[in-house]
LOSE-191064 format. One record per atom (N, C-alpha, C): residue number from 1; chain; z, y, x negated. Coordinates in steps of 0.05 Angstrom, whole numbers, plus 32768, in hexadecimal, padded with zeros to 4 digits. Each point is the difference from the previous one (the first is absolute). Last residue first. Example, Ala and Ser with C-alpha at 12.3 -4.5 7.8 and 13.67 -1.06 7.14 Angstrom:
BEGIN
- 2  A  808E  7FD3  7EFF
- 2  A  8001  8018  7FF0
- 2  A  800E  8016  800F
- 1  A  7FFF  7F8D  7FFA
- 1  A  8000  8018  8012
- 1  A  8000  8018  7FEE
//
This chain:
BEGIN
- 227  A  7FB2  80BE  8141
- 227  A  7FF0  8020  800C
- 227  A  800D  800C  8019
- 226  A  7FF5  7F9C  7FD5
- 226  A  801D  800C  8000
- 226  A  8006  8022  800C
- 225  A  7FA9  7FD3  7FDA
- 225  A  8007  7FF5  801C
- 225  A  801E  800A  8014
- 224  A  7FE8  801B  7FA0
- 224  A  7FEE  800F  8012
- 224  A  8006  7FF3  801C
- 223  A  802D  7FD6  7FBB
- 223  A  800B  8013  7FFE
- 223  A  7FEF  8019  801E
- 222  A  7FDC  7FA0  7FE0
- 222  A  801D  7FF9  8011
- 222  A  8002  802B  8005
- 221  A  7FBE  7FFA  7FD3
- 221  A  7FF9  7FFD  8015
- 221  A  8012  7FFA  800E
- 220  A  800E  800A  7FA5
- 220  A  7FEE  8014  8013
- 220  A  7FF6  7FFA  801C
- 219  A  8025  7FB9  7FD0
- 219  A  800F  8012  7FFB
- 219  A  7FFF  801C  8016
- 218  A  7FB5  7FC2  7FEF
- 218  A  8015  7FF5  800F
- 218  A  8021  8013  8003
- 217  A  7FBB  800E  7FB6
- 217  A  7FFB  800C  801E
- 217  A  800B  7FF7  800D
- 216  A  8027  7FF2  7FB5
- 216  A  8000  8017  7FFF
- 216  A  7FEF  8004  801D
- 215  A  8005  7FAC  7FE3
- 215  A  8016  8006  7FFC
- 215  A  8002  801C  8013
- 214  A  7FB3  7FDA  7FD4
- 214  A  8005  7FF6  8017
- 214  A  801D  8006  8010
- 213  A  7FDD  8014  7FA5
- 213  A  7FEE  8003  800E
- 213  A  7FFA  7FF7  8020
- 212  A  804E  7FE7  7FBF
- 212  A  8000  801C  7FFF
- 212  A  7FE4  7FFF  801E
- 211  A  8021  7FBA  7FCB
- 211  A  8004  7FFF  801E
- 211  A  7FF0  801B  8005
- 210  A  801D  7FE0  7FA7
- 210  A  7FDD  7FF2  8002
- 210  A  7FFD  8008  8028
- 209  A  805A  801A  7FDC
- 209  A  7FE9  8013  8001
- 209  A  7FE0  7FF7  8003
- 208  A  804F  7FCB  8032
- 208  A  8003  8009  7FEB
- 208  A  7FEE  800F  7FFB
- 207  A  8015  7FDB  8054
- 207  A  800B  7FDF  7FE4
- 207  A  8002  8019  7FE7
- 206  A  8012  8027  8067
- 206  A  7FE5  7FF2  7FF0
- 206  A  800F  7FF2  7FE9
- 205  A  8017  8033  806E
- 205  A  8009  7FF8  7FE9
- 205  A  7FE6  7FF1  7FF1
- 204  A  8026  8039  8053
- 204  A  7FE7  8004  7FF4
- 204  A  800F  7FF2  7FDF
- 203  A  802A  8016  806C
- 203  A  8000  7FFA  7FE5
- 203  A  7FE0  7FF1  7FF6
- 202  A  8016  8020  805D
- 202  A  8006  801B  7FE9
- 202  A  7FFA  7FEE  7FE2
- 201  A  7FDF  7FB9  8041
- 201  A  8017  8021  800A
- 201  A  7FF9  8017  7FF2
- 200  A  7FDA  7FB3  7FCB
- 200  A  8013  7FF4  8015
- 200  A  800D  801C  800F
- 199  A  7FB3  7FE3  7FAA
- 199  A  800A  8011  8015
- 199  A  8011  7FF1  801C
- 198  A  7FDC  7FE2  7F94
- 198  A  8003  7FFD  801E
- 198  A  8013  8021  800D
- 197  A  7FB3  7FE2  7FA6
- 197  A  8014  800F  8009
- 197  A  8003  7FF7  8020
- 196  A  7FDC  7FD1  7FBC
- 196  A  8000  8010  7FEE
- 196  A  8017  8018  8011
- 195  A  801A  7FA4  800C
- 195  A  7FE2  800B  8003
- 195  A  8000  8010  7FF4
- 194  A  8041  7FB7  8016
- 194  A  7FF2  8001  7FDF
- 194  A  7FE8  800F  8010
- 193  A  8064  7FFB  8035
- 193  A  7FE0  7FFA  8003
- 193  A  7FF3  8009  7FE2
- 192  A  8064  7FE4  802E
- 192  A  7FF2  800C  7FF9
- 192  A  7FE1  7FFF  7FFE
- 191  A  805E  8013  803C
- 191  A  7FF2  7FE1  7FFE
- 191  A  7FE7  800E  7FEB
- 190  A  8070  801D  800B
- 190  A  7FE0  8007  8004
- 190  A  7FF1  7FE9  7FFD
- 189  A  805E  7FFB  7FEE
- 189  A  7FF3  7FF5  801C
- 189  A  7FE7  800B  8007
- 188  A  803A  8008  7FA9
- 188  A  8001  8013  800E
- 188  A  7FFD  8001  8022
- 187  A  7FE1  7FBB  7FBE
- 187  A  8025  7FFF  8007
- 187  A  800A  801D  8012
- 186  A  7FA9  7FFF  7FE1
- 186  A  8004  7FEB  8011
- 186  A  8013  7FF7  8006
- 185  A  7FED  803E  7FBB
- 185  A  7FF8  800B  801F
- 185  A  8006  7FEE  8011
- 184  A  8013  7FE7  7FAC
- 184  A  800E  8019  8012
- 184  A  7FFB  800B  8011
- 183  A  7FC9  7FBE  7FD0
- 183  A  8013  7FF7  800B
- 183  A  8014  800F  800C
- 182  A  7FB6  8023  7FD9
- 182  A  7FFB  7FF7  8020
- 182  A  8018  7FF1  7FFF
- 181  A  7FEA  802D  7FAF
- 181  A  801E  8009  8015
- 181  A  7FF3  7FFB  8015
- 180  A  7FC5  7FEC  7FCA
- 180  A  8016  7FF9  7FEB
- 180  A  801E  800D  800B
- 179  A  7F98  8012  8018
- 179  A  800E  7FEB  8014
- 179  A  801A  7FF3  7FF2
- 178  A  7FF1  8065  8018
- 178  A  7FF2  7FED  7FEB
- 178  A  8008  7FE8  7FFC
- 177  A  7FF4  8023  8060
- 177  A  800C  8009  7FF0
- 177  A  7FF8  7FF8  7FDE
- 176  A  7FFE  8008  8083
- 176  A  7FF4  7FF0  7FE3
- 176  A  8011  800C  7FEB
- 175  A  800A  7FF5  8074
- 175  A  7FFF  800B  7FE2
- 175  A  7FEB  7FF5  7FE1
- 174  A  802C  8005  807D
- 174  A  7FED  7FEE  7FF8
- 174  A  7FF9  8023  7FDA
- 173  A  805B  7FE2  8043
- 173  A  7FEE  8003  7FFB
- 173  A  7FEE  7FFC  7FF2
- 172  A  8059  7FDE  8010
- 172  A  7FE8  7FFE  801E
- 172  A  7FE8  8011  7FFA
- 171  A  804F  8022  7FC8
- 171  A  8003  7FE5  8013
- 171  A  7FEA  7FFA  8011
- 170  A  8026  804C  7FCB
- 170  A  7FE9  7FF9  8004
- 170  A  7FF5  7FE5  8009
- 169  A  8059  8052  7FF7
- 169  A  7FF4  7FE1  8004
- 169  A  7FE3  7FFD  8003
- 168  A  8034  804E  7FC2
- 168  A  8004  7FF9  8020
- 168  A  7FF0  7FE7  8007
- 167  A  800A  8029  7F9F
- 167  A  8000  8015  8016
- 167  A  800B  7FF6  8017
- 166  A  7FE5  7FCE  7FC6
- 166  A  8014  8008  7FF0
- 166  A  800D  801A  8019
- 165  A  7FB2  7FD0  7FFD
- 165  A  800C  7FEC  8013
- 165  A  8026  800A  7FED
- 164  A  7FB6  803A  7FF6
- 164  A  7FFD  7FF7  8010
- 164  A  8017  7FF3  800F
- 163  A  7FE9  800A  7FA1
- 163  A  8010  801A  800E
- 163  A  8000  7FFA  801B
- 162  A  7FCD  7FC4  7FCD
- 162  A  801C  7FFD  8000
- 162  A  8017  8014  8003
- 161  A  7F9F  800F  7FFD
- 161  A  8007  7FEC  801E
- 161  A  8022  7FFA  7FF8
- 160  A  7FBD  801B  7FBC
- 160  A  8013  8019  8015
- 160  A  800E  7FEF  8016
- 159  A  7FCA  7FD2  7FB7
- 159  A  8012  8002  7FFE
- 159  A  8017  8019  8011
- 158  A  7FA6  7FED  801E
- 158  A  8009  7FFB  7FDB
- 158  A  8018  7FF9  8008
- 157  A  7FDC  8044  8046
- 157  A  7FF2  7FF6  7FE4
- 157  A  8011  7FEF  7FF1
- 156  A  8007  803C  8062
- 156  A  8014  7FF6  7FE6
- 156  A  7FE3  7FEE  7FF7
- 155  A  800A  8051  805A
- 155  A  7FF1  7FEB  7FE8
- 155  A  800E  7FFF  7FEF
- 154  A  8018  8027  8060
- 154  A  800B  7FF2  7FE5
- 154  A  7FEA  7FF6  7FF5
- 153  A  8001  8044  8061
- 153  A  7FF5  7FEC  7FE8
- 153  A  800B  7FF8  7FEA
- 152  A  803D  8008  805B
- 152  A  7FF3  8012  7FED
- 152  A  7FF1  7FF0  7FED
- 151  A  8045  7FF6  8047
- 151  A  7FE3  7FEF  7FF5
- 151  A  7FF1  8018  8004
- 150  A  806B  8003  7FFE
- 150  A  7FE0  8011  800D
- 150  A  7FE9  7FF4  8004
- 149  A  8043  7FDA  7FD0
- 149  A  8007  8001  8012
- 149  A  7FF7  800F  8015
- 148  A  7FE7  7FF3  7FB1
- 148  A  7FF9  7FE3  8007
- 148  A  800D  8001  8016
- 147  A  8002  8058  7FCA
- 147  A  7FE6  7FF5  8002
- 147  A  7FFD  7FE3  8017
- 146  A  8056  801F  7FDB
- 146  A  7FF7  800C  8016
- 146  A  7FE1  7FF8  800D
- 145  A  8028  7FD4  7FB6
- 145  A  8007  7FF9  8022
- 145  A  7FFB  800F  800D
- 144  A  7FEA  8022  7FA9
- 144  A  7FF4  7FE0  8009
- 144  A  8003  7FF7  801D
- 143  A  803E  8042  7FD2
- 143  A  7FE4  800E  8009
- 143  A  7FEC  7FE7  800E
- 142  A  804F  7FE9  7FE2
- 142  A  8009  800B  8015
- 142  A  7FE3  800C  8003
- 141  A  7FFF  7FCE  7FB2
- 141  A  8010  7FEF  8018
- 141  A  7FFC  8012  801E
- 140  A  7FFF  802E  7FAA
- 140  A  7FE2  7FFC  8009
- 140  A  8009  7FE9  801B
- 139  A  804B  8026  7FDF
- 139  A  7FF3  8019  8006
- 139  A  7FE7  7FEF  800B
- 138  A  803A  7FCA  7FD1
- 138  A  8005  8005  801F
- 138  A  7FED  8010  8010
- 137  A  7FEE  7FC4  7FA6
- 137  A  8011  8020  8003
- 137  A  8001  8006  801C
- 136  A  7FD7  7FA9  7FDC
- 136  A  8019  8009  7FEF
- 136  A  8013  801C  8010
- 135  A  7F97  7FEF  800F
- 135  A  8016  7FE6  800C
- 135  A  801C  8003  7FF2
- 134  A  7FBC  8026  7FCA
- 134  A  7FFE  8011  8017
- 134  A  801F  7FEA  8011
- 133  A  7FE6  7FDA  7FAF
- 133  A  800C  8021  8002
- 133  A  8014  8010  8016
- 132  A  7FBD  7FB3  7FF8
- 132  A  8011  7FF3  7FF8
- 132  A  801F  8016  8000
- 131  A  7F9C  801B  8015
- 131  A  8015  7FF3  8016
- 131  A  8012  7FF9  7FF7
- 130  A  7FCA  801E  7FB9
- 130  A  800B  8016  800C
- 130  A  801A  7FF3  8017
- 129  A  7FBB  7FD4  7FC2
- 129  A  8026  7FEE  8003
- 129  A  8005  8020  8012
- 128  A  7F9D  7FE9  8013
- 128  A  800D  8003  7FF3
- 128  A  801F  7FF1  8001
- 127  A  7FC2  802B  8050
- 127  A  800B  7FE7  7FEF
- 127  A  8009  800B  7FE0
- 126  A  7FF4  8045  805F
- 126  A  7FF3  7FF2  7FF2
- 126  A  8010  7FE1  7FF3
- 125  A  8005  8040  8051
- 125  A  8011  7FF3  7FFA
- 125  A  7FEE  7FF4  7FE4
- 124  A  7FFE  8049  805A
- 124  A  7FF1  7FEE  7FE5
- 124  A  800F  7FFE  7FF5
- 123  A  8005  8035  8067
- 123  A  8006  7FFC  7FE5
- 123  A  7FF5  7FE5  7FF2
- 122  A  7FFD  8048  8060
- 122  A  7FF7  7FF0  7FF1
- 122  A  800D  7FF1  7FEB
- 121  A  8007  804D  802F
- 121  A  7FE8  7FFE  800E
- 121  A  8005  7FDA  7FF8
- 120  A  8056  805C  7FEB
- 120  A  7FE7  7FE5  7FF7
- 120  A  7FF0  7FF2  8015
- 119  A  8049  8037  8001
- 119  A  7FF1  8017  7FFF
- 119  A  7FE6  7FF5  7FF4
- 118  A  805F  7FCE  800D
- 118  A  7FE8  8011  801A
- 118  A  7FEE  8018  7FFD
- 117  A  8038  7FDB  7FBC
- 117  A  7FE6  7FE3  8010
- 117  A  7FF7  800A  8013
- 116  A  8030  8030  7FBD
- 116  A  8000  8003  8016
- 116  A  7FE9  7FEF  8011
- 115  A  8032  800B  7F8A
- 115  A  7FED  7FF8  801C
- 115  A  8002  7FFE  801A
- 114  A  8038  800E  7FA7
- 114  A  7FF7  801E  800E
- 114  A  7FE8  7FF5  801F
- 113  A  8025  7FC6  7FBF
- 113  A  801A  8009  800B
- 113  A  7FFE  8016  8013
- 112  A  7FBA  7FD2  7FC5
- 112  A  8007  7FF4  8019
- 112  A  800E  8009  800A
- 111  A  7FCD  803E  7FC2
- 111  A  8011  7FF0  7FF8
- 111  A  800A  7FF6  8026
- 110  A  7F9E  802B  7FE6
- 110  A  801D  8008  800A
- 110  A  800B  7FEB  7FF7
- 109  A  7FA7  8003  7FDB
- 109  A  7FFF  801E  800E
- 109  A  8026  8003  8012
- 108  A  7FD5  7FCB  7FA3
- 108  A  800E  7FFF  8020
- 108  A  8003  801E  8008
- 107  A  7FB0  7FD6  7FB4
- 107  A  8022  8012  7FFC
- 107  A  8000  7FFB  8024
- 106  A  7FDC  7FBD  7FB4
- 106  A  7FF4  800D  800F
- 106  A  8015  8019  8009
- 105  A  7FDC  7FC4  7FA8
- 105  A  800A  8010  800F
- 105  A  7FF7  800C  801B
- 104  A  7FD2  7FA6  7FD1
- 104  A  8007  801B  7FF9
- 104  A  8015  8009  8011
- 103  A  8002  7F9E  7FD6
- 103  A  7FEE  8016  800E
- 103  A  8002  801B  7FEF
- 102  A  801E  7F9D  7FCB
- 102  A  8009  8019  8011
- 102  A  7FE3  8013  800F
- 101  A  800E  7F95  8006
- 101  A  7FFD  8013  7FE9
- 101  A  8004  801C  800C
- 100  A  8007  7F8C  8016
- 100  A  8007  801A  8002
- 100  A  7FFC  8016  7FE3
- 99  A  7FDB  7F8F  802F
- 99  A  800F  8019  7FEC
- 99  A  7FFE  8013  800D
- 98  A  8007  7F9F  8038
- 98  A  7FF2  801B  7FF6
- 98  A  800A  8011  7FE7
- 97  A  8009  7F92  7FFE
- 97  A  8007  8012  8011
- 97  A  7FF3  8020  8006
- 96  A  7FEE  7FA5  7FC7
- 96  A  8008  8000  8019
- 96  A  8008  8012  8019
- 95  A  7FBD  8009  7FA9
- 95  A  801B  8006  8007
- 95  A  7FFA  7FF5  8016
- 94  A  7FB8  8001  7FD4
- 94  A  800E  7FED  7FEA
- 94  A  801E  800A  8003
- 93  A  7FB1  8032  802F
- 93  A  8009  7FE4  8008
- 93  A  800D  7FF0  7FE9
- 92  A  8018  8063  802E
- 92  A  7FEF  7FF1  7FEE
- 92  A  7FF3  7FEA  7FF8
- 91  A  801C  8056  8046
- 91  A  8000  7FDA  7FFB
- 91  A  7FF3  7FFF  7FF3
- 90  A  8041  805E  8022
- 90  A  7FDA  7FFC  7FF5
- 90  A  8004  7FD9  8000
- 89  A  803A  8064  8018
- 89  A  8003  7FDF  8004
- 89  A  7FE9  7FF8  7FFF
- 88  A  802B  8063  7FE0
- 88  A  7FEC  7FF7  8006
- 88  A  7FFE  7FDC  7FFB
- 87  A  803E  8068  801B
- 87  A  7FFA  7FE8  7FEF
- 87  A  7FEF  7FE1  800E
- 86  A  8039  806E  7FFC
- 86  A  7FF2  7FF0  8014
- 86  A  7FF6  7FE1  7FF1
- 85  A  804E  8057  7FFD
- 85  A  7FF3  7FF6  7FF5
- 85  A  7FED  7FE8  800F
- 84  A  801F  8068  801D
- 84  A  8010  7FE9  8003
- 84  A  7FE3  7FEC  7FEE
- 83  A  802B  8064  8006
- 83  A  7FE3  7FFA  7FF3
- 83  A  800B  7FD9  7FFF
- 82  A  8040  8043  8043
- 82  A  7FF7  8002  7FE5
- 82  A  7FE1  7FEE  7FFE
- 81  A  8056  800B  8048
- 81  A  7FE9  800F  8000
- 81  A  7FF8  8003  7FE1
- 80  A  8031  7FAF  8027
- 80  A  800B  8019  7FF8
- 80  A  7FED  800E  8007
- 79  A  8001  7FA6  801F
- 79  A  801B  8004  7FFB
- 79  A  7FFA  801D  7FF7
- 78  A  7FAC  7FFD  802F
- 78  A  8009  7FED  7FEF
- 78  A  8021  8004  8002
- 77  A  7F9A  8019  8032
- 77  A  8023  7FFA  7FFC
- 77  A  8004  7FF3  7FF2
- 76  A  7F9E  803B  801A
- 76  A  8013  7FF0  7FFA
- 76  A  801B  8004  7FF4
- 75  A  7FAE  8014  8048
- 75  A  801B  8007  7FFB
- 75  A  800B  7FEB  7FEF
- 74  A  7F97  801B  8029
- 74  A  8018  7FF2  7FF9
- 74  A  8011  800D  7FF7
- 73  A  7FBC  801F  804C
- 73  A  800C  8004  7FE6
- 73  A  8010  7FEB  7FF7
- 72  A  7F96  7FFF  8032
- 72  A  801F  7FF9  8000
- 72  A  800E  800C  7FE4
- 71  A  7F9E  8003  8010
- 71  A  8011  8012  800C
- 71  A  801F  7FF9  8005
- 70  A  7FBD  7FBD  7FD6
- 70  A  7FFE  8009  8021
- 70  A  8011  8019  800D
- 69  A  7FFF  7FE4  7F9C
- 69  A  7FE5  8005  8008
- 69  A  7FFF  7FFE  801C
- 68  A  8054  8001  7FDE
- 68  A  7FF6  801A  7FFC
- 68  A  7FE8  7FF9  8006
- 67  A  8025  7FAD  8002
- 67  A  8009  8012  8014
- 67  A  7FFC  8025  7FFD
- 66  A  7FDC  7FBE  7FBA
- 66  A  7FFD  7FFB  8021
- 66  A  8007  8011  8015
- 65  A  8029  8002  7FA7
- 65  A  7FEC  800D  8004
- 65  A  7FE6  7FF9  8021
- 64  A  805D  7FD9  7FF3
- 64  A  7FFF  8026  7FF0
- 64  A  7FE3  8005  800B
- 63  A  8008  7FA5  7FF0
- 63  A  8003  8005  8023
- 63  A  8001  8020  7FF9
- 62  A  7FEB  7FDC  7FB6
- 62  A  7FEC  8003  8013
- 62  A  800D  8003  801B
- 61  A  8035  8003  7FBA
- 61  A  7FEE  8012  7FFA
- 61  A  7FF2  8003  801A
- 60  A  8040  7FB8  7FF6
- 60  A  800E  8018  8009
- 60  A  7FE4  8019  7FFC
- 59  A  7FE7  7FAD  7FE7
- 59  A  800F  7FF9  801E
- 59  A  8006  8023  8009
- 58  A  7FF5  7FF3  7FA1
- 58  A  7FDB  7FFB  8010
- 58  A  8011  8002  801E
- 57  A  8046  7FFA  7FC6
- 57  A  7FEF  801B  7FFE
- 57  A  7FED  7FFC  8012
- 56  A  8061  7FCD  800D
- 56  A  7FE0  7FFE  7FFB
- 56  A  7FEF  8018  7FFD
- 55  A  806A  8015  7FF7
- 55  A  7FF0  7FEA  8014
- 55  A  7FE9  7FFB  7FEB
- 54  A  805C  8019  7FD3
- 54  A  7FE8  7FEB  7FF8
- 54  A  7FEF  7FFB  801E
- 53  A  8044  8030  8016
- 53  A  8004  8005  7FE8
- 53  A  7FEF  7FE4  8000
- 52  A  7FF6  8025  805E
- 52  A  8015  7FF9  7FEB
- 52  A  7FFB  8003  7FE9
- 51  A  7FD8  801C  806B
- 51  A  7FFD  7FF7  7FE3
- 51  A  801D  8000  7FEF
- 50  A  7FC3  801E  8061
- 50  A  8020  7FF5  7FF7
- 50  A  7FFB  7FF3  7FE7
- 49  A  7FCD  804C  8041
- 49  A  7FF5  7FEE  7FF9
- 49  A  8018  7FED  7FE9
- 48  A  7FDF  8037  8060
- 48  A  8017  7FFC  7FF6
- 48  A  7FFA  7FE4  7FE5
- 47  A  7FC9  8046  8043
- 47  A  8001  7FE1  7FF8
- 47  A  8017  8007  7FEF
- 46  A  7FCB  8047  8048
- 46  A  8015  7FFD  7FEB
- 46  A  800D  7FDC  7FFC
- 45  A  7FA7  8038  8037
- 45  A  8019  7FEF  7FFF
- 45  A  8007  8000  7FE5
- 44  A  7FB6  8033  800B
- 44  A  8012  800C  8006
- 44  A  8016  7FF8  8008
- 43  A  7FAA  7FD6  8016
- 43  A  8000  8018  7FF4
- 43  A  8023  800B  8005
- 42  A  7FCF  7FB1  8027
- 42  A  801B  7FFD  7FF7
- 42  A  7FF9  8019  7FEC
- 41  A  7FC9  7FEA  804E
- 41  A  801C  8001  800B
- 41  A  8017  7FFB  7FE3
- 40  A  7F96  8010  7FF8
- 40  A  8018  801A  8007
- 40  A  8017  7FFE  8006
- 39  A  7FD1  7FB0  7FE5
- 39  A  8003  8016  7FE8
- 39  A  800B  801F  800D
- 38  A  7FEB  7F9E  8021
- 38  A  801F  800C  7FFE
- 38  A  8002  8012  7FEE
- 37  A  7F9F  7FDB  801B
- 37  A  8013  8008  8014
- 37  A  8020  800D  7FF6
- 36  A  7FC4  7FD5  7FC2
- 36  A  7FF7  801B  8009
- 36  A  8017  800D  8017
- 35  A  8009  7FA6  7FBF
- 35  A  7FFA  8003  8016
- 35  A  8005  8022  8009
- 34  A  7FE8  7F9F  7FBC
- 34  A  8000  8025  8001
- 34  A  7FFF  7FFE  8020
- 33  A  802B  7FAE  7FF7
- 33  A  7FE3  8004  7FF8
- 33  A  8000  8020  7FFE
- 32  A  8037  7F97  8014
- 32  A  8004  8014  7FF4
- 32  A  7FE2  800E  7FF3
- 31  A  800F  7FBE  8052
- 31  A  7FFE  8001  7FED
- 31  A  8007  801A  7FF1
- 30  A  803C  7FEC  8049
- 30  A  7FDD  7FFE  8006
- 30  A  7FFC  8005  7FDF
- 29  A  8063  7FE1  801F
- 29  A  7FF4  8018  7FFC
- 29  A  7FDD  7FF4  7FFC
- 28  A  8059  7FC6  7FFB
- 28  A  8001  8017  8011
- 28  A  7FF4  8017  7FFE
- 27  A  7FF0  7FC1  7FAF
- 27  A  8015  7FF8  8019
- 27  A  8009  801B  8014
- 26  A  7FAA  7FEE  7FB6
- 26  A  801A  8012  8007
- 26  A  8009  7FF7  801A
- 25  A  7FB4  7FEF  7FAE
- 25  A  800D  7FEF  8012
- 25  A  8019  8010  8006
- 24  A  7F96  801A  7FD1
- 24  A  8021  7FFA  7FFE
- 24  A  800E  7FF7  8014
- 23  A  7FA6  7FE1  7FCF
- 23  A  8009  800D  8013
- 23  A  8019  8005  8000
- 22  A  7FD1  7FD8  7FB6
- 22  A  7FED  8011  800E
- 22  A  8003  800F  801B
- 21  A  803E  7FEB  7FA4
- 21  A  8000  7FEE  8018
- 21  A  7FDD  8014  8011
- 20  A  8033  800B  7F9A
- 20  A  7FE1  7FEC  8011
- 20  A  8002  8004  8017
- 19  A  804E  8023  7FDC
- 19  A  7FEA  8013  7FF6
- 19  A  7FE8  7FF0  800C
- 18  A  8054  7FDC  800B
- 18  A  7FF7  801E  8013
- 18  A  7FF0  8011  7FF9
- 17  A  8005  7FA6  7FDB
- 17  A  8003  7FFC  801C
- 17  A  8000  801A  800A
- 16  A  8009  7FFF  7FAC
- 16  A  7FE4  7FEE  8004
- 16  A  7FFB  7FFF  8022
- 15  A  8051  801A  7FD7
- 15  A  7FE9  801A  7FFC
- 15  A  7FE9  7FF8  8005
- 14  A  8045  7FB5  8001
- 14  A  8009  8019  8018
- 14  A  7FEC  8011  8006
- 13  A  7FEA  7FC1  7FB1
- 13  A  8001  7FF6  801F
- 13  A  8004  8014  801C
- 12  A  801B  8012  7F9D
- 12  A  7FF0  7FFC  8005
- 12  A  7FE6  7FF6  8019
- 11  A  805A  7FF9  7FEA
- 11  A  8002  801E  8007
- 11  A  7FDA  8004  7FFE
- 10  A  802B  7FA5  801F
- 10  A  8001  800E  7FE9
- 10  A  7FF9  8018  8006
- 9  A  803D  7FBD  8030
- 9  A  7FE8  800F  8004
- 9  A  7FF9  8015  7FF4
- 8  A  8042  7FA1  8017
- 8  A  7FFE  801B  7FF5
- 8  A  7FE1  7FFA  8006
- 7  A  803B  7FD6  8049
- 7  A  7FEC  7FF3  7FE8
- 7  A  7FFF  8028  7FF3
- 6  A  8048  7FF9  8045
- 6  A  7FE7  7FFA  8007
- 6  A  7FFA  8009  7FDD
- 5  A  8061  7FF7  802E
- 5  A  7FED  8001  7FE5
- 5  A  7FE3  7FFA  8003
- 4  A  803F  800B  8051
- 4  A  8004  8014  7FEF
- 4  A  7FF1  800A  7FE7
- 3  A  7FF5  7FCA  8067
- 3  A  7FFA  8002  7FDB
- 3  A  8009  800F  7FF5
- 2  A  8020  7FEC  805A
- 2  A  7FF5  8009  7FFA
- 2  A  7FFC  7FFE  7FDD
- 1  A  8025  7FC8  805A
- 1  A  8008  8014  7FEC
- 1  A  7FE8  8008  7FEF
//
């Protein structure tokens, strides 16, 4: 049986680990590196990008803006169409846990009820409590499966992953996450991995924004391979 409580791990430590490391380490995939090649095959895909009420600003910004710097359009969803609030998970060290503070605004380009998964290339899943949200409402549930039932690219971050195994089974696959819901992933039957980002199939998963810089081409490249 499996550990459920593995030894804590200060928040300090985590950022230490995905900000130092000198190489990155990705389960199912060649190292993560600019890569020239998938720049015509993704001009003009449409990313689907899923958010909640409190996601992660930095998470949710830079994939946004990532995916406009290779010619990709994002699309973002939320429960409504309005100026959705974003918010910022930082480590201090005289806290055990992360703080929160308020972001910035971002605005949803469609409310979930209106989404046609099939008119999506792709979709992003940032962190944050957004997932805590998202996973709740049927609408994102059903867009999700479509994605995992297509194998379609999925990147989740953080705390996104629990849309995932909220969605449809993830059993047997290979994930990561922030590691304060690895026990959910693991009851979930995913097997997990502490890298900055694993790739398994379609799914594209990371620990959190210290991820970012690794995250995003792996991403880009699951999505261009998919072509």
């Amino acid at each position: 049986m499996k550990n459920l409580n593995p030894s804590p791990v200060t928040r300090r430590q985590m950022l230490g680990a995905s900000l130092g490391a000198a190489a990155v380490a990705v389960v199912g995939s060649s190292q993560v590196q600019a890569a020239s090649w998938r720049k015509d095959s993704l001009k003009g895909k449409k990313v689907l990008v899923g958010i909640g009420e409190f996601s992660e600003g930095m998470e949710t910004y830079y994939m946004v803006y990532r995916l406009k710097e290779e010619g990709i359009i994002p699309v973002v969803a939320a429960s409504e169409v309005k100026a959705v609030k974003t918010v910022v998970h930082d480590f201090e060290p005289q806290y055990s846990n992360y703080t929160e503070k308020p972001g910035y605004f971002i605005q949803a380009d469609i409310a979930y009820k209106d989404v046609n998964p099939a008119d999506y290339d792709a979709m992003l899943i940032p962190g944050g409590r957004g997932p805590e949200e998202m996973r709740q409402l049927k609408e994102v549930l059903k867009i999700v499966r479509y994605f995992m039932d297509k194998k379609l690219p999925l990147g989740t971050m953080c705390h996104g992953p629990q849309v995932l195994w909220a969605a449809g089974s993830v059993a047997g696959r290979k994930m990561t996450c922030y590691y304060a819901i690895r026990p959910d992933l693991e009851m979930a039957g995913a097997e997990f991995f502490d890298k900055a980002v694993v790739v398994d199939g379609n799914f594209v998963t990371s620990r959190g924004w210290p991820d970012l810089p690794e995250f995003m081409p792996a991403f880009l490249d699951v999505l261009a391979a998919a072509s």
